[in-house]
BABA-761842 format. One record per residue (C-alpha): z, x, y; residue in three letters. Coordinates in pm, 1 decimal, m for minus. Each point is the difference from the previous one (the first is absolute). Layout:
BEGIN
zz  xx  yy  roba
Z  X  Y  ALA;
...
***
This chain:
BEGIN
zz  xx  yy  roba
m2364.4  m7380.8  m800.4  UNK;
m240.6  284.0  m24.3  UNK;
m388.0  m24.4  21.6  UNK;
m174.7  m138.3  m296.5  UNK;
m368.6  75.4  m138.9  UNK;
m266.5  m176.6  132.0  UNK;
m289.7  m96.2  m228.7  UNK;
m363.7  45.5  46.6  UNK;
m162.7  m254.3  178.6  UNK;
m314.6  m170.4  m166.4  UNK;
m332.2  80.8  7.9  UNK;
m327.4  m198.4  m102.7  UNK;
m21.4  m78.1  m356.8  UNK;
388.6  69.6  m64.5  UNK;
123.8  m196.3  m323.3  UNK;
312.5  m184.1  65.9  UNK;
201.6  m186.5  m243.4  UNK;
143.9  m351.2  21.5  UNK;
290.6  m64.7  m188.3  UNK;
269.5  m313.6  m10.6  UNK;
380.3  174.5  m43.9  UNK;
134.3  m377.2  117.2  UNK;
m141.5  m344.1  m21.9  UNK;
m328.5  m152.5  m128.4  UNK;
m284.6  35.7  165.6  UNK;
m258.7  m298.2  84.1  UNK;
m351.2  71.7  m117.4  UNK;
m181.8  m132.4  324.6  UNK;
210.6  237.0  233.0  UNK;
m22.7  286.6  m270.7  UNK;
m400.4  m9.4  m2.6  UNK;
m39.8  m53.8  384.5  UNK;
275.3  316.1  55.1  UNK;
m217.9  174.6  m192.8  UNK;
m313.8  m96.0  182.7  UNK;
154.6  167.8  290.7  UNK;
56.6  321.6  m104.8  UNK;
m360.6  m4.3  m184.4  UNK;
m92.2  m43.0  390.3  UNK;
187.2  282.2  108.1  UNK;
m249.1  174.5  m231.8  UNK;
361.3  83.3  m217.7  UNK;
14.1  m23.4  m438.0  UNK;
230.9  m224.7  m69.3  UNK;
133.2  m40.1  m361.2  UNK;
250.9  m262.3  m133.0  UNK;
280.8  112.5  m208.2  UNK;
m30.5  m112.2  m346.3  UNK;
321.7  m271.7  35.0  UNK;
m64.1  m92.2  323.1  UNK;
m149.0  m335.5  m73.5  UNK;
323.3  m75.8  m245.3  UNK;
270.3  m254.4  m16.9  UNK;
289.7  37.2  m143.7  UNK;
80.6  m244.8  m275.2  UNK;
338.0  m163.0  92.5  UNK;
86.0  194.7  327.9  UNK;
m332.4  m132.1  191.6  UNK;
114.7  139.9  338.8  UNK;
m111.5  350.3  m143.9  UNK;
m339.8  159.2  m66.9  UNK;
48.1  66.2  m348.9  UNK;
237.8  197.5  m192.9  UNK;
266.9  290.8  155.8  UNK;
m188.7  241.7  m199.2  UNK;
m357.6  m103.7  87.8  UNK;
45.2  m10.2  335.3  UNK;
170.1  363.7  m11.6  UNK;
m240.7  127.0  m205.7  UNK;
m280.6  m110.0  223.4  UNK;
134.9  111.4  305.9  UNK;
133.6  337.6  m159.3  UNK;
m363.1  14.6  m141.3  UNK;
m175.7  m61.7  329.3  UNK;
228.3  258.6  205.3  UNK;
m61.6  269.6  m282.5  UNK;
m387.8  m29.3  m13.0  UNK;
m178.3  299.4  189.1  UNK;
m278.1  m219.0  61.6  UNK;
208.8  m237.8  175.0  UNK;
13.1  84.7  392.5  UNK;
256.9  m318.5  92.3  UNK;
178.0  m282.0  m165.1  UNK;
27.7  m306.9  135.7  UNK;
245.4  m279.6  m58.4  UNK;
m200.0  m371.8  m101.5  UNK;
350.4  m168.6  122.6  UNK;
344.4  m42.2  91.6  UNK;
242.5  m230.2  m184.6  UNK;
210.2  94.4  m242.5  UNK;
33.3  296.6  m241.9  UNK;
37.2  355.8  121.4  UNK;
348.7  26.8  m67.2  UNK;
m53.2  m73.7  m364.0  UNK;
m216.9  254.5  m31.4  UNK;
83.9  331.7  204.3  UNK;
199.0  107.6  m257.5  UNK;
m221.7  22.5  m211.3  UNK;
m249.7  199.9  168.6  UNK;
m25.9  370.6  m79.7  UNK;
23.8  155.9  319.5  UNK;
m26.0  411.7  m113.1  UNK;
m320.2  m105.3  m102.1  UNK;
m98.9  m224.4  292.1  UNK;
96.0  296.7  235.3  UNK;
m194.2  258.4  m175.8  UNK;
m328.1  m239.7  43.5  UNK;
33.5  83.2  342.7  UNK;
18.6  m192.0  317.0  UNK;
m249.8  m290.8  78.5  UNK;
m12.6  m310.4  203.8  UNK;
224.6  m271.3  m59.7  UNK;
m28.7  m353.4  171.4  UNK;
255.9  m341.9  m71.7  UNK;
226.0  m195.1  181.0  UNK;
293.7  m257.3  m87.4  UNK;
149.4  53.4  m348.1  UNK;
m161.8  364.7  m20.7  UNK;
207.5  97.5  298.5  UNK;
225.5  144.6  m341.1  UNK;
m316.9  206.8  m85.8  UNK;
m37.3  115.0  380.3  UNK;
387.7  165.5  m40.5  UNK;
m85.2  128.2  m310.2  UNK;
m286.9  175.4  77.3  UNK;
178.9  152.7  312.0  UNK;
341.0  101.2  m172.5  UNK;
m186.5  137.1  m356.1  UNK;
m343.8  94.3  77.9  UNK;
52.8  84.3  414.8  UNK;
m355.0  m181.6  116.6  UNK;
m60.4  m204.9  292.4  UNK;
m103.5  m328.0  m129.0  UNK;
m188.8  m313.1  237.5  UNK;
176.9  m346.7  12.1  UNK;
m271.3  m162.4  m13.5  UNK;
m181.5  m324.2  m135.3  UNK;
m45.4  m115.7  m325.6  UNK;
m335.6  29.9  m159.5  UNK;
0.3  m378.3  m125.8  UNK;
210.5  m111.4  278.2  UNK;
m73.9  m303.2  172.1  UNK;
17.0  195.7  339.8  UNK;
m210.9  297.9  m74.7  UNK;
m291.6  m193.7  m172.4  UNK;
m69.9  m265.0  339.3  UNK;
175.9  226.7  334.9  UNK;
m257.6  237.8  83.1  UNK;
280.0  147.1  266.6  UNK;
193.5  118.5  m322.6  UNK;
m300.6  122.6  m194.4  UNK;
m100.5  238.5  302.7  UNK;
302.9  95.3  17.8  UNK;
57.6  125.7  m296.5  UNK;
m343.3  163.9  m49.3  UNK;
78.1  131.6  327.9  UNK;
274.8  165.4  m158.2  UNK;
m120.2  150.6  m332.1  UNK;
m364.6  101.2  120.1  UNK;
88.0  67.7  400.6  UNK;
361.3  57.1  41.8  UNK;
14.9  197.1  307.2  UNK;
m157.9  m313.2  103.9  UNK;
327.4  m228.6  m22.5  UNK;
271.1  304.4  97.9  UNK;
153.2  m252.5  202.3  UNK;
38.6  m361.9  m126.4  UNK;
75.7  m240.4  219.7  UNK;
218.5  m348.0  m39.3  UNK;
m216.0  m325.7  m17.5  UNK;
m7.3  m210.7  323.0  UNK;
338.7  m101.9  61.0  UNK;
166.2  319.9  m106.3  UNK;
255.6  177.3  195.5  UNK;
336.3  141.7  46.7  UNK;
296.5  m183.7  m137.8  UNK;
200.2  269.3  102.8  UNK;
m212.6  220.2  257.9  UNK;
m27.1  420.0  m40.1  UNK;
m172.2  219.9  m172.5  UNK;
122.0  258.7  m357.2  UNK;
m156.0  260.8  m193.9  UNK;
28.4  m14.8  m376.1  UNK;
m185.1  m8.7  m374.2  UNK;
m123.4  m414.0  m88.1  UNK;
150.0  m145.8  m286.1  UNK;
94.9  m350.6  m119.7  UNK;
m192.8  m269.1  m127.7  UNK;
111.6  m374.8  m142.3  UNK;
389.6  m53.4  144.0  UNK;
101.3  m193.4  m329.8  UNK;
m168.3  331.9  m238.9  UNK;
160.7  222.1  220.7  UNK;
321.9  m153.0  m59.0  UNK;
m23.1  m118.6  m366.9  UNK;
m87.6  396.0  m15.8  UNK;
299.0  162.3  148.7  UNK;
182.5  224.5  m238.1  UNK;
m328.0  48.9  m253.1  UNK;
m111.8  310.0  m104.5  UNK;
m276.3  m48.0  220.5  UNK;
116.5  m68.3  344.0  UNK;
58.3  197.2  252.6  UNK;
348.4  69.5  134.7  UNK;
m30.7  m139.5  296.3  UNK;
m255.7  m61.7  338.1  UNK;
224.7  316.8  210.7  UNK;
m263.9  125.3  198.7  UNK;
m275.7  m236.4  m73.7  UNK;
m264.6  m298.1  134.6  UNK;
155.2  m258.4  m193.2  UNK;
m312.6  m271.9  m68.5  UNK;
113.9  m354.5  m136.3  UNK;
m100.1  m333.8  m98.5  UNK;
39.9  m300.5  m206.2  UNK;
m196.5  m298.4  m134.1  UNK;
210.9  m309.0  m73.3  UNK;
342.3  40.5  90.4  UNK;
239.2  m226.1  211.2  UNK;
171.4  149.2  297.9  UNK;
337.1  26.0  m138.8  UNK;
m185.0  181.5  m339.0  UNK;
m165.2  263.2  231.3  UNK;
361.0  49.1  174.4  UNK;
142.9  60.8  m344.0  UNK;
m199.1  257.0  m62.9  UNK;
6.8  204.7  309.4  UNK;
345.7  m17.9  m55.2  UNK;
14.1  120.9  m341.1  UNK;
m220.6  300.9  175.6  UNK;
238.2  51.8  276.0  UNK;
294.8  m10.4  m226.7  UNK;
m140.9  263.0  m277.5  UNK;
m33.8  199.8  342.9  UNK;
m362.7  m11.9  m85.3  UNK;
m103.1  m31.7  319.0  UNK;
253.3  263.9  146.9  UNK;
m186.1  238.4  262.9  UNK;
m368.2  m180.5  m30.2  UNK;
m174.8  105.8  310.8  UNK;
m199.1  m304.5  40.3  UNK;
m143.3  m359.3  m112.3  UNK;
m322.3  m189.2  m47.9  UNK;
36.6  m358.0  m114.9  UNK;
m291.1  m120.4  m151.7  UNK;
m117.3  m336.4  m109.8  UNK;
241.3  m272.6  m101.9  UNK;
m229.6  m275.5  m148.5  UNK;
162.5  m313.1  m141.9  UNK;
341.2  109.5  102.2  UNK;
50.1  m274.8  223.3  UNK;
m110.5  m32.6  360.5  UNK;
60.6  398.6  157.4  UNK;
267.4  m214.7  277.6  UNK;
236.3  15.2  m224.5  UNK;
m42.4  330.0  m169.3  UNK;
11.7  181.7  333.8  UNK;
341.0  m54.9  51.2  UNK;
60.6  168.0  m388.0  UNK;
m193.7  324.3  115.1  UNK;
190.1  37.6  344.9  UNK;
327.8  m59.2  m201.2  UNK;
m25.4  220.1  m242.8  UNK;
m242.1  278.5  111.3  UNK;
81.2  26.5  374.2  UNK;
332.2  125.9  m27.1  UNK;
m210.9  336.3  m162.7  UNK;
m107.5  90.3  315.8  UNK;
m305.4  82.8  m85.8  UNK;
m335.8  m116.3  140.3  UNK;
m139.6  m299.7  m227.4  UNK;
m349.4  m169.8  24.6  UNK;
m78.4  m353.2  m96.0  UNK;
m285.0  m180.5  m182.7  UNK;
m171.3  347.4  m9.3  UNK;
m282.8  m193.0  m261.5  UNK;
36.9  180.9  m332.1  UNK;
121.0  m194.6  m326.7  UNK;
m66.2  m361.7  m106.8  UNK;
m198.7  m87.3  281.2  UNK;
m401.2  m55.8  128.4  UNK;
m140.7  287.8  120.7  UNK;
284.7  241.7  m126.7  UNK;
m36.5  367.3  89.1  UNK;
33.6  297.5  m255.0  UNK;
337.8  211.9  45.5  UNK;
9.7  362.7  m138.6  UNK;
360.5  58.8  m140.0  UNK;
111.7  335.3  1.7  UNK;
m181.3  154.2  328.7  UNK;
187.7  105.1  288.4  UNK;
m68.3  m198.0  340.0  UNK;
136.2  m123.1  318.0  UNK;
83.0  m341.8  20.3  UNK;
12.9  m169.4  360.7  UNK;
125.7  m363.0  13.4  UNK;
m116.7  m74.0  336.5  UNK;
m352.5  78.4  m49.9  UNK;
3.2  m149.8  m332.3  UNK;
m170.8  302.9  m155.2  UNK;
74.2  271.8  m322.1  UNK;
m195.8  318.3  85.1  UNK;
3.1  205.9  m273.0  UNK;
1.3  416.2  48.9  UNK;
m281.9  16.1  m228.4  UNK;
m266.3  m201.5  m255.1  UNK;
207.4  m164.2  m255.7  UNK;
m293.3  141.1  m242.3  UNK;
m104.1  349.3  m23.3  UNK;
***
């Protein structure tokens, strides 16, 4: 993996558009999100759709083509210094295809924040427009609009990166498999990254990379299917390194432990667990794309420079 473009960080007064490429959004959340960045002395502006429902497929935020268009919209404004993501869900896939990504390169980089289902959006910016993007929370998410660790965090990271160079694991943290590796970050939701494999979109593979990963919502034996459908692609052939994130309402982490040393210590690679970044209080902001040093038995990701210009 070569080294990707970082993005300006923000400054005072920066517009930033939200957007929902996946599910509906709740009203309450979507207001107080946006009372937050009005704090942070940002100017936000809501995608036109992002308030929609689709009429029989209510898991998504509106139609394919209104969601694309108001994302596609959003990236290609000048004005527009960032886009943020309102949610997770379900929906990217339906619409990456549709996204015209010429003209979303020649806008030029910016700042792109999401987590969960847009971990198909994170790939995509990587593999067709080559920018560093932040894993990071949702603007409407439950997490972001009541943890004040994962606000700060994430300002931290678009206004003061050099600030959070190295992000450490929550309490807890540490090495599942102890030593240290040198590589570019990339990864995102574990069920997106393997529903993805094969798509125009993805990359190749994690060779060489900081692979970041977790999941929301999936039984033990699910989350071993699905390393194993990584490991069997060869996927994960010659990834330097793991962080394991947050595995929230997967069952109790006792009996997903046993998963991750069966299927990922046999890499030989250093891996960190519940490193506190996903579905989970207080998650941290990951920049994808940047290259860092990962050591499991500090429990830290130092980064070799700002994620944001």
């Amino acid at each position: 993996m070569t080294a990707l473009v970082r993005p300006s960080r923000l400054a005072p007064g920066a517009r930033v558009a939200v957007v929902a490429p996946s599910g509906p959004v709740s009203e309450e959340r979507l207001e107080a999100g946006l009372d937050i960045l009005r704090g942070w002395d940002l100017d936000p502006v809501v995608a036109p759709h992002v308030r929609d429902r689709h009429g029989e497929l209510g898991y998504l935020a509106g139609t394919d083509a209104d969601r694309a268009a108001d994302l596609q919209n959003a990236w290609c404004d000048p004005s527009v210094a960032a886009v943020l993501c309102a949610r997770g869900g379900y929906g990217v896939q339906r619409i990456v295809d549709l996204l015209d990504w010429e003209a979303m390169r020649a806008a030029g980089p910016k700042v792109f924040v999401g987590f969960s289902d847009p971990t198909v959006l994170h790939q995509a910016f990587a593999t067709r427009l080559g920018l560093v993007t932040l894993y990071g929370p949702a603007a409407a998410g439950a997490d972001f609009v009541k943890n004040t660790r994962t606000q700060e965090h994430l300002r931290a990271t678009l206004f003061d990166p050099e600030s959070v160079r190295t992000v450490r694991a929550a309490p807890g943290g540490g090495a599942l498999v102890p030593g240290r590796a040198r590589g570019f970050t990339l990864g995102g939701c574990l069920a997106l990254l393997a529903t993805d494999l094969g798509t125009l979109h993805a990359p190749a593979g994690a060779r060489g990379g900081l692979l970041v990963i977790e999941d929301v919502g999936e039984q033990a034996y699910r989350v071993d299917r699905m390393l194993t459908q990584l490991l069997r692609s060869g996927w994960l052939d010659g990834v330097a390194g793991i962080a394991l994130g947050s595995w929230s309402d997967c069952g109790p982490y006792e009996k997903l432990r046993p998963v991750f040393v069966d299927r990922l210590g046999a890499l030989g690679v250093p891996v960190v667990e519940e490193f506190g970044f996903g579905h989970c209080e207080g998650a941290l902001t990951i920049p994808l794309g940047v290259a860092a040093e990962l050591d499991a038995d500090a429990g830290t990701l130092t980064l070799d420079e700002p994620a944001l210009r």
